[in-house]
C-alpha positions in Angstrom: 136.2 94.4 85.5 137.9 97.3 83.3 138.4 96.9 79.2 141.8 95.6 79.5 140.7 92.8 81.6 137.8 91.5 79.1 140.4 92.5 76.5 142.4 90.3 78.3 139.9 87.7 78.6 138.3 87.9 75.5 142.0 86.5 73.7 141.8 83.6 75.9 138.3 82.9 76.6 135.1 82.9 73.5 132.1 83.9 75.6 128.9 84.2 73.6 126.2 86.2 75.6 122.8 86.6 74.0 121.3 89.8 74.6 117.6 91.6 73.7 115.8 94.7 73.8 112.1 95.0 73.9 110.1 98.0 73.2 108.6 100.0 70.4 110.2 101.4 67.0 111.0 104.8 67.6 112.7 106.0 65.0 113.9 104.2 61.5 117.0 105.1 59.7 117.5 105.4 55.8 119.2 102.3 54.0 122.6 103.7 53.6 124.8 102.1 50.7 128.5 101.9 51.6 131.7 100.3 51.3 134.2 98.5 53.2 137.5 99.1 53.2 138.3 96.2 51.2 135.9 97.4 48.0 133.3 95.2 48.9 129.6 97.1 49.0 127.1 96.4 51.9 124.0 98.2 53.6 123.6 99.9 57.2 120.6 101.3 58.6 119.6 102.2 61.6 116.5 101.7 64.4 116.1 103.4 67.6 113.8 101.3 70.1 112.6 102.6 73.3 110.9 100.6 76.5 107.4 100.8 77.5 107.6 101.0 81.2 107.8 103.9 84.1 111.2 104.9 83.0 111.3 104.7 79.6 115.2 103.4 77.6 116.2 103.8 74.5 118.5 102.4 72.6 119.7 102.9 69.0 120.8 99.9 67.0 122.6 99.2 63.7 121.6 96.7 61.0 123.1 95.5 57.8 123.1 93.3 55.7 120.3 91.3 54.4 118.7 92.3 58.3 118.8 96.1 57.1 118.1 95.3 53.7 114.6 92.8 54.4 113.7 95.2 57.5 109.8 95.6 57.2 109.1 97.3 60.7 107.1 100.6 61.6 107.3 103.7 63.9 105.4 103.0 66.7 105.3 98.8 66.3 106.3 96.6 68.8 109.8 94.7 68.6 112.4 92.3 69.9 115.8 93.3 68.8 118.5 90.7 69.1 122.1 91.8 69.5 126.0 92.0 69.9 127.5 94.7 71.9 131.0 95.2 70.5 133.2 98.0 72.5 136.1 100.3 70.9 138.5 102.5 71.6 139.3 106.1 69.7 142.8 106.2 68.0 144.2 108.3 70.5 142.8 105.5 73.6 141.5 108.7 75.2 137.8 107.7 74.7 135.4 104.5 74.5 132.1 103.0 72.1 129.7 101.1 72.4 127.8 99.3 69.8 124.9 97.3 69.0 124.7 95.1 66.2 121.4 93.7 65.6 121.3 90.4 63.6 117.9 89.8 64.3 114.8 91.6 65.1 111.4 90.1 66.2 108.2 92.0 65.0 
């Protein structure tokens, strides 16, 4: 199914899928302090996770708010990362993105 059909989809249908990556911390961004394009302030930061298996997978995944804020994990700790996948286009609809947004992570 391409974008424009879950595009598509997506204006018609609200499908809530629940998605989670296991592994250990990796890596562990700086609290950033930004703004939205409205004025209003809020924090990002950023964790990489990557799985403990044959074939190891990493994945890097972006927190804010009080998530990023109260985020008490280590490099090299264990952790369930709970998560939206949201998908965008450039301006010029020559390219795609992906990303996560944790709301949640397990330690």
């Amino acid at each position: 199914m391409g974008i424009e059909t879950c595009q598509k989809l997506s204006s018609t249908f609200k499908i809530l899928i629940i998605m989670e990556f296991k592994g250990q911390i990796t890596n562990i961004g700086e609290v950033e302090n930004l703004t939205t394009k409205n004025g209003q302030p809020f924090v990002r930061r950023s964790i990489t996770l990557t799985t403990v298996e044959q074939y190891p997978q990493s994945a890097v995944f972006s927190l804010s708010g009080d998530t990023a804020q109260n985020f008490q994990g280590s490099v090299g700790q264990s952790a369930t990362v709970h998560f939206n996948l949201h998908t965008f286009q450039s301006q010029d609809g020559l390219k795609t993105f992906n990303k996560l947004d944790a709301w949640r992570v397990d330690l």
